[in-house]
KOLVEX-909749 format. One record per residue: residue in three letters; x, y, z of N, C-alpha, C in turn. Coordinates in steps of 0.1 Angstrom, whole numbers, plus 5000, padded with zeros to 4 digits. Layout:
BEGIN
alaXYZXYZXYZ/...
end
This chain:
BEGIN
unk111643242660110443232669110443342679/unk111243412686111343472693111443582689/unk111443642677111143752671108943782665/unk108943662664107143632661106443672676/unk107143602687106743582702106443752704/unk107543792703107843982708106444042695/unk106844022683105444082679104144072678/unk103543912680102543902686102143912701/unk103343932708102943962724102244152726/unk103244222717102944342713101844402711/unk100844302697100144332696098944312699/unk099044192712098044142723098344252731/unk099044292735099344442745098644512742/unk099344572733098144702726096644702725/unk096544572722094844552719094644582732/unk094544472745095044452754094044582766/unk094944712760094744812764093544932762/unk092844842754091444932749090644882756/unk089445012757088644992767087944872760/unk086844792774086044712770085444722763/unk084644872761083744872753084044942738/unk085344932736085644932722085644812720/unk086644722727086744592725085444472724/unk084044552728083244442724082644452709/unk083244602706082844692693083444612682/unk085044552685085544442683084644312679/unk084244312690083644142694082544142679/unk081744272682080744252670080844262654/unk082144302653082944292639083444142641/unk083644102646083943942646082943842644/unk081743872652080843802646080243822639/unk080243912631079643882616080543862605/unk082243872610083043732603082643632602/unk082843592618083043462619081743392618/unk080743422619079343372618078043422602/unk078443532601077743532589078143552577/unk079843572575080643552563081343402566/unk082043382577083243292575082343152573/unk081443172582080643032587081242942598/unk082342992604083442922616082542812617/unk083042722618082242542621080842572625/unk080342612618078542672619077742502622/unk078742442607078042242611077742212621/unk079242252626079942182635078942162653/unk078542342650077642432660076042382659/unk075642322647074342312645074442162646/unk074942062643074841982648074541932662/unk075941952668075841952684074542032688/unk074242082684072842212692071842102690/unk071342032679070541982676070341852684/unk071741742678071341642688071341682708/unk071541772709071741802725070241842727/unk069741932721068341952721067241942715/unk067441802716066041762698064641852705/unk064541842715062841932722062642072715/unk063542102713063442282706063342292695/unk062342402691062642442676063342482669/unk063242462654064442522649064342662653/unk063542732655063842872655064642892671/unk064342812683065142802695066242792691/unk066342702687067742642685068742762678/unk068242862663068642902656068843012666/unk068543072675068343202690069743132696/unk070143002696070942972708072042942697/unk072142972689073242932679073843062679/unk073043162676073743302671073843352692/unk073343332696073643362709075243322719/unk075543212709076743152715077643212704/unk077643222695078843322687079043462688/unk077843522697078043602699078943622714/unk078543532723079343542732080643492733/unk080643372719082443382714083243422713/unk082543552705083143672700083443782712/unk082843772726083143832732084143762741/unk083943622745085243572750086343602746/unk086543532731087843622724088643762729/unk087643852730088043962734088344002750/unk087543912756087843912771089043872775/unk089243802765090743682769092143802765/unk091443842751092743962751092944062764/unk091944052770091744202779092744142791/unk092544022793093143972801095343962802/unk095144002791096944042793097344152803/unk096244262800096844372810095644432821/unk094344352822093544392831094144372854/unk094144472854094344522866093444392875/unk094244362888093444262896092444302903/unk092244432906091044512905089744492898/unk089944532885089244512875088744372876/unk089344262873089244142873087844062886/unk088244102896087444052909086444172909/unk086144262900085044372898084144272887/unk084944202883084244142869083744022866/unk084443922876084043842881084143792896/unk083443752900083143702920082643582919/unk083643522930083543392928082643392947/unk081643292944081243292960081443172969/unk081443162980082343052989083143022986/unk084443122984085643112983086043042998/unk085343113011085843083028085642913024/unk085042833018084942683021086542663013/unk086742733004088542653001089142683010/unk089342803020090242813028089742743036/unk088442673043088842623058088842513047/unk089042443039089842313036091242303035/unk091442383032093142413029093542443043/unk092842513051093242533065093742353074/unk092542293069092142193077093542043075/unk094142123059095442013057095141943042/unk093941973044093441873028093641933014/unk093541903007094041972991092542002984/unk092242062975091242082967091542062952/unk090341962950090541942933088642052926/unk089242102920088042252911087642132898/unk086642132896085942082884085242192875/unk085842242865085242362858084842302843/unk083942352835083942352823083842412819/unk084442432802084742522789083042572789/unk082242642802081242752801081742872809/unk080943002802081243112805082843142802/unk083243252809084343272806085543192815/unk086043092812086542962819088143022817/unk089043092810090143212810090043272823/unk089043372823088943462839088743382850/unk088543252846088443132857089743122870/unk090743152860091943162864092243272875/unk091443372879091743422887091343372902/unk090843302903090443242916091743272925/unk092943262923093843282934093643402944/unk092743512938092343642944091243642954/unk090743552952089843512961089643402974/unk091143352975091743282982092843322992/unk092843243002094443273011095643323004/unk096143422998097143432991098343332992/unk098243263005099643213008099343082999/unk098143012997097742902994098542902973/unk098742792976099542742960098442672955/unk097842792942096742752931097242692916/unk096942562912097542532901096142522889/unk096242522876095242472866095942412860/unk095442242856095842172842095542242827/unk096042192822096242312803097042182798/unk096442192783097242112774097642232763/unk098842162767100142282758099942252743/unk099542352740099442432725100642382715/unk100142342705101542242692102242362690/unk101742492687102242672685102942682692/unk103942662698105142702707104742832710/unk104742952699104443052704103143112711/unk102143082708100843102716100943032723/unk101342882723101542832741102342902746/unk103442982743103643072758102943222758/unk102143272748101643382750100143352763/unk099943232759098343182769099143132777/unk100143112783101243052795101043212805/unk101043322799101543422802100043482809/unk099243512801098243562803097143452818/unk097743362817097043272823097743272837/unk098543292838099443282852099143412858/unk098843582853099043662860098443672869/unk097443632872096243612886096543532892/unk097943452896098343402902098443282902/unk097743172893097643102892098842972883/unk099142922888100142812884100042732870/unk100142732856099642662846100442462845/unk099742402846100742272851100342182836/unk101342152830100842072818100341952820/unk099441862812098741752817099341672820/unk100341632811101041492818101741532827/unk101941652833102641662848101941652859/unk100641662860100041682868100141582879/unk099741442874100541402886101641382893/unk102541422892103741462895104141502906/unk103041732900103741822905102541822918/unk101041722921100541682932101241622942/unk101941522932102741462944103941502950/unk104341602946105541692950104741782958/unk103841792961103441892973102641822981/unk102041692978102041612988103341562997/unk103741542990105341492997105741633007/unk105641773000105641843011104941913022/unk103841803021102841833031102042003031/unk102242053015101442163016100642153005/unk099342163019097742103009097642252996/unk096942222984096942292973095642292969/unk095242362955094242412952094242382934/unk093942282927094142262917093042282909/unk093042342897091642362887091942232873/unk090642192869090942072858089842132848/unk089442162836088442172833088642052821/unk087241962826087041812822086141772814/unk085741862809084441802793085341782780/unk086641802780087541802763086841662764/unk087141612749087141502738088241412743/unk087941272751089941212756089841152738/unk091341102740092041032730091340912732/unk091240832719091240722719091040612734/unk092540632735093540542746092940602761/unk092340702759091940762775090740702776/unk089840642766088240652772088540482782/unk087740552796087740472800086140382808/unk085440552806083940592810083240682800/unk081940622798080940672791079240732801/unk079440842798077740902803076940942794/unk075540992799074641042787074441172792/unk075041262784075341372785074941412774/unk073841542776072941622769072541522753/unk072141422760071641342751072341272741/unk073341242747074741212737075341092745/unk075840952738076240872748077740912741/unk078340962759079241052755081140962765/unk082340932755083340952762083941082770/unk084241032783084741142794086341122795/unk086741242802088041232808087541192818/unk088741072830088241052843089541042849/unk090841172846091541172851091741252866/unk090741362860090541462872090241342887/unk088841262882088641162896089841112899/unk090440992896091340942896092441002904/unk092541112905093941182909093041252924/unk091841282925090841332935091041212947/unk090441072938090441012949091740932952/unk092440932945093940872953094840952961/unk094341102958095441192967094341242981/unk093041222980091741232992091841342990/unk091141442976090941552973089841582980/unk089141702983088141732983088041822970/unk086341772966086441802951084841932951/unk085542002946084442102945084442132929/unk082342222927082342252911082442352911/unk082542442899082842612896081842622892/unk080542652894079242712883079442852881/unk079342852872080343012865078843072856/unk078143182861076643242854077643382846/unk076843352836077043522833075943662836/unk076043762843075543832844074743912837/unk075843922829075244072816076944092813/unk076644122800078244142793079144202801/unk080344102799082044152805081544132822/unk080844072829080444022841079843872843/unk080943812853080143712854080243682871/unk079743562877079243552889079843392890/unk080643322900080643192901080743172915/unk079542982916079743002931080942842936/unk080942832945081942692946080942572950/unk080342472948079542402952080442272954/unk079942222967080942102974080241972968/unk081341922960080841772957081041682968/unk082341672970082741552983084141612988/unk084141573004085041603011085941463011/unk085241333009085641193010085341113000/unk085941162982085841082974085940962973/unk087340922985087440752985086440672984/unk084840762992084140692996083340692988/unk083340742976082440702967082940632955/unk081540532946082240452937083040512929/unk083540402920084240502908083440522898/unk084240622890083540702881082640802891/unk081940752901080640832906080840992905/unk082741052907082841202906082641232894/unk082941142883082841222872081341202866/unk080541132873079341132868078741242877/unk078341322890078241372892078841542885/unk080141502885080241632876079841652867/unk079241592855078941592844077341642845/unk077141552851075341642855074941772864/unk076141822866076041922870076842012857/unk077642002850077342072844076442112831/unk075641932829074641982819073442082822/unk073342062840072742222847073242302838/unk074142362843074142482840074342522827/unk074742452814074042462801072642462800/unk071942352805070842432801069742522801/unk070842572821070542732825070542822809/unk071742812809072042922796072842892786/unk072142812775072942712767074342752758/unk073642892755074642962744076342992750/unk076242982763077643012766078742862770/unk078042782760078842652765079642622749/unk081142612751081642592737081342502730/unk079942502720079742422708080442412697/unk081142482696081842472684083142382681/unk083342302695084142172698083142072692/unk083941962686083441862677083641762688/unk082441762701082841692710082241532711/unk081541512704080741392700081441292685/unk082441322687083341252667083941072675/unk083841062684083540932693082840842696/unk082540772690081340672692081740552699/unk080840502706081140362714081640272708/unk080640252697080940152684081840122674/unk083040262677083840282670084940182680/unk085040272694085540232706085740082704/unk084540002709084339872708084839752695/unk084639842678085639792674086939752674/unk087539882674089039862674089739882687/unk089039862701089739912712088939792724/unk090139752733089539722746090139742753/unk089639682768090139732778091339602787/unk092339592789092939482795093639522804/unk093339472818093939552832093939692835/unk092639712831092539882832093239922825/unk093839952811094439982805093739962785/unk093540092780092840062768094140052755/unk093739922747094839882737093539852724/unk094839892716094339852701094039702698/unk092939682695092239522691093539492679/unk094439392673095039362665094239302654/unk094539402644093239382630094139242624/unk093039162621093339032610093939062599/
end
């Protein structure tokens, strides 16, 4: 394994080190793999497009389909760039704005929970630490890759901007280990994945979809008295993008439950429908049904268990 690690790290390097604009030269050799030979989950892509926007025509729809594989095809390539792109380059390429509202929170003693979603380039998301108090300790939740070896190639590339990669089931943990030492922190969650089964605990109507949520991010916001801010991440024009910090709550306690994650969620269907094509459809994020739920699952003491089949 560690001979595979060394030669695919290699040849992430190398790539790595070509200009962007070969590498989008790249991008466009890939999408006409992946999109007009391979068919990469095209279903998968037209589906979702469809029931999220029954109002549009096919021919919209068919504009926001090839629009999103094409900016796939450039993520892809963005993400490679990201092994060896200079921190220079990086905060040239993307700017994050009211970065000063994390520091006077972090100043003030309190921790910050980031609510991001799988739009725009959510990879270069990772550099937020550049735009922050350096002294300040920036963590992101990640679920660790079954690939041993790409989970530590995307361990690698994800940490260089300074950022902390914390695996999911640790997360509460390594919160409470810096609560314990009294040094407020800066955590990123990005919360639209598909939960398990056993996780659904909350349902919204999201882009027209009655949709299972993760609601770990709240949960951990409002028991540690996060302040919880969103990441709206625009894309500018290729290989640039623009994000600002928008303050959800300084006093989650005080709002109901669920209420963060329902807030967040409608804010990010904003900004999909700002600019739909840069939101990952090609996740089969609707394969969940209530009615499936409600068959074989309930809920007892806050806790979801398998119905025992007759």
């Amino acid at each position: 394994m560690k001979l595979l690690y060394v030669l695919l790290f290699s040849i992430w390097y190398l790539l790595s080190l070509l200009p962007m604009r070969v590498l989008y030269v790249i991008s466009g050799g890939l999408y006409l793999l992946l999109y007009r030979i391979v068919g990469y989950r095209r279903k998968v892509v037209k589906k979702n497009l469809t029931g999220s926007f029954p109002e549009k025509s096919e021919e919209k729809l068919r504009k926001i389909e090839q629009g999103f594989y094409h900016f796939f095809c450039d993520y892809l390539v963005e993400t490679v760039k990201l092994m060896t792109i200079s921190q220079e380059e990086m905060k040239r390429r993307i700017k994050f704005r009211g970065a000063e509202l994390i520091d006077e929170i972090i100043g003030s003693g309190q921790s910050v929970t980031l609510y991001v979603g799988h739009y725009c380039n959510w990879e270069w998301a990772s550099s937020i630490p550049l735009w922050i108090n350096p002294s300040t300790w920036g963590g992101q939740v990640y679920h660790p890759l079954e690939n041993k070896v790409f989970d530590k190639l995307f361990l690698t590339i994800r940490e260089r901007m300074g950022a902390h990669c914390i695996a999911m089931q640790d997360t509460l943990r390594e919160v409470m280990k810096h609560k314990c030492e009294n040094q407020p922190i800066v955590m990123g969650y990005i919360s639209d994945q598909k939960p398990l089964w056993v996780n659904i605990h909350h349902w919204v109507n999201f882009l027209h979809h009655d949709t299972p949520v993760l609601t770990g991010t709240e949960r951990i916001a409002r028991k540690m008295n996060h302040a919880v801010l969103y990441v709206d991440i625009q894309r500018v024009r290729r290989g640039y993008y623009e994000a600002e910090f928008k303050c959800i709550t300084r006093e989650p306690q005080k709002l109901k439950e669920y209420e963060l994650t329902d807030i967040y969620f409608e804010m990010l269907e904003k900004s999909i429908r700002r600019a739909p094509e840069f939101w990952l459809w090609s996740h089969n994020r609707w394969s969940r049904t209530r009615e499936e739920f409600n068959h074989d699952f309930e809920i007892i003491n806050g806790k979801v268990v398998h119905r025992k089949q007759p």
